[in-house]
C-alpha positions in Angstrom: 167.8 -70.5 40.9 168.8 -74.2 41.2 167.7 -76.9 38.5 169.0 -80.3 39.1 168.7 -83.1 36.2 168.2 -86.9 36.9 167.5 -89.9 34.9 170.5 -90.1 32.6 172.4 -93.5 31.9 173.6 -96.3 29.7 171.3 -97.3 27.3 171.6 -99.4 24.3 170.5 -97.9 20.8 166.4 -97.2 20.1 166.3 -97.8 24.1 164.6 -95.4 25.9 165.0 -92.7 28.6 163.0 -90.2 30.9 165.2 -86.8 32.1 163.9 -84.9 35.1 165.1 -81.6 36.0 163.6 -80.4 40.1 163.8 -76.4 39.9 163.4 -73.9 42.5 163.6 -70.4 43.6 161.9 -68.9 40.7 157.9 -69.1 39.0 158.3 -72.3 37.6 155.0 -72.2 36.4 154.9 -69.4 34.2 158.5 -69.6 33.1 159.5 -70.9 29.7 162.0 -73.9 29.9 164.5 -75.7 27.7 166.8 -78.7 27.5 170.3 -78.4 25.9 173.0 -81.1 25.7 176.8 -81.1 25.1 178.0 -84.5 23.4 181.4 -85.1 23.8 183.9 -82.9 22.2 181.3 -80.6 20.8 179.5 -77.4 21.6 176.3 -77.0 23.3 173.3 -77.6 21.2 169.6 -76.8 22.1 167.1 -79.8 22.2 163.7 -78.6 23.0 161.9 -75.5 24.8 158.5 -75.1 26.7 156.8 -72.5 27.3 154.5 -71.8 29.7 151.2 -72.3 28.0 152.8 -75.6 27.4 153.8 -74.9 23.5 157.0 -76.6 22.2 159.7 -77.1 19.9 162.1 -79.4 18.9 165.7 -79.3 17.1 165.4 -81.3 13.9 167.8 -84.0 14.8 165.4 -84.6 18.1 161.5 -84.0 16.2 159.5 -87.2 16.6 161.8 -89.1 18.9 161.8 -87.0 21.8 158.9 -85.3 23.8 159.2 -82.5 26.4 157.1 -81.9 29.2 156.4 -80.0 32.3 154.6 -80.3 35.6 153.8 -77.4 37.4 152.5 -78.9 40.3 156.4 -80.4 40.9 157.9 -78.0 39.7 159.6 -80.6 37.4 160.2 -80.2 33.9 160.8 -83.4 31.8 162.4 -84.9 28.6 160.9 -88.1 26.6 164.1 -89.7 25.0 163.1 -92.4 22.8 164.6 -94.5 19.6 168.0 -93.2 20.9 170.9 -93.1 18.6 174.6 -92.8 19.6 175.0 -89.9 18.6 172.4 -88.7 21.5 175.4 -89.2 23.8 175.9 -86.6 25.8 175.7 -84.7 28.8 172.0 -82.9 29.1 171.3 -79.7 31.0 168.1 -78.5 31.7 167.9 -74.1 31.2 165.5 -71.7 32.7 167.3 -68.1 31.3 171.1 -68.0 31.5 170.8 -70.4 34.7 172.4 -73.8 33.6 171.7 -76.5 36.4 174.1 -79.9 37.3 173.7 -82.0 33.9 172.5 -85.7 33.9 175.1 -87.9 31.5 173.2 -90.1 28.8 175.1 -92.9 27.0 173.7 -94.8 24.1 176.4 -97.9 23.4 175.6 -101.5 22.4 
């Protein structure tokens, strides 16, 4: 299994960013999916899932800012950051099981 997540950066407060995470080297397609993040100095926390009829779910501090999608045809599962708030800092893994890909660092700083 390998899942690699792009698109992380600096961004200033209620910017916006797009996360990618490429997967291989299982059945993306019917596989459920899910985004974590570990801010700095914390523990892990889970973001959103997907499964594979498309159905999702959101952590309350996350519900109506960011979106989570999937495209099977890629094999690319994606993450919708908007209105970001500092405390969104942190570094965000993409999860497929117990497999834990190469994060993507986010920074929301004025």
């Amino acid at each position: 299994v390998q899942l690699q997540a792009s698109g992380g950066g600096l961004v200033q407060p209620g910017g916006s960013l797009r996360l990618s995470c490429a997967a291989s080297g299982f059945t993306f397609r019917s596989s459920a999916l899910s985004w974590v993040r570990r801010p700095p100095g914390k523990m892990i926390e889970w973001v959103s899932s997907i499964n594979s009829s498309g159905r999702t779910s959101y952590a309350n501090f996350v519900k109506g800012r960011f979106t989570i999608s999937r495209d099977n045809s890629r094999n690319t599962l994606y993450l919708q950051m908007n209105s970001l708030k500092p405390e969104d800092t942190a570094i965000y893994y993409c999860i497929y099981v117990g497999d834990r890909g190469q994060g993507t660092q986010v920074t929301v700083s004025s």
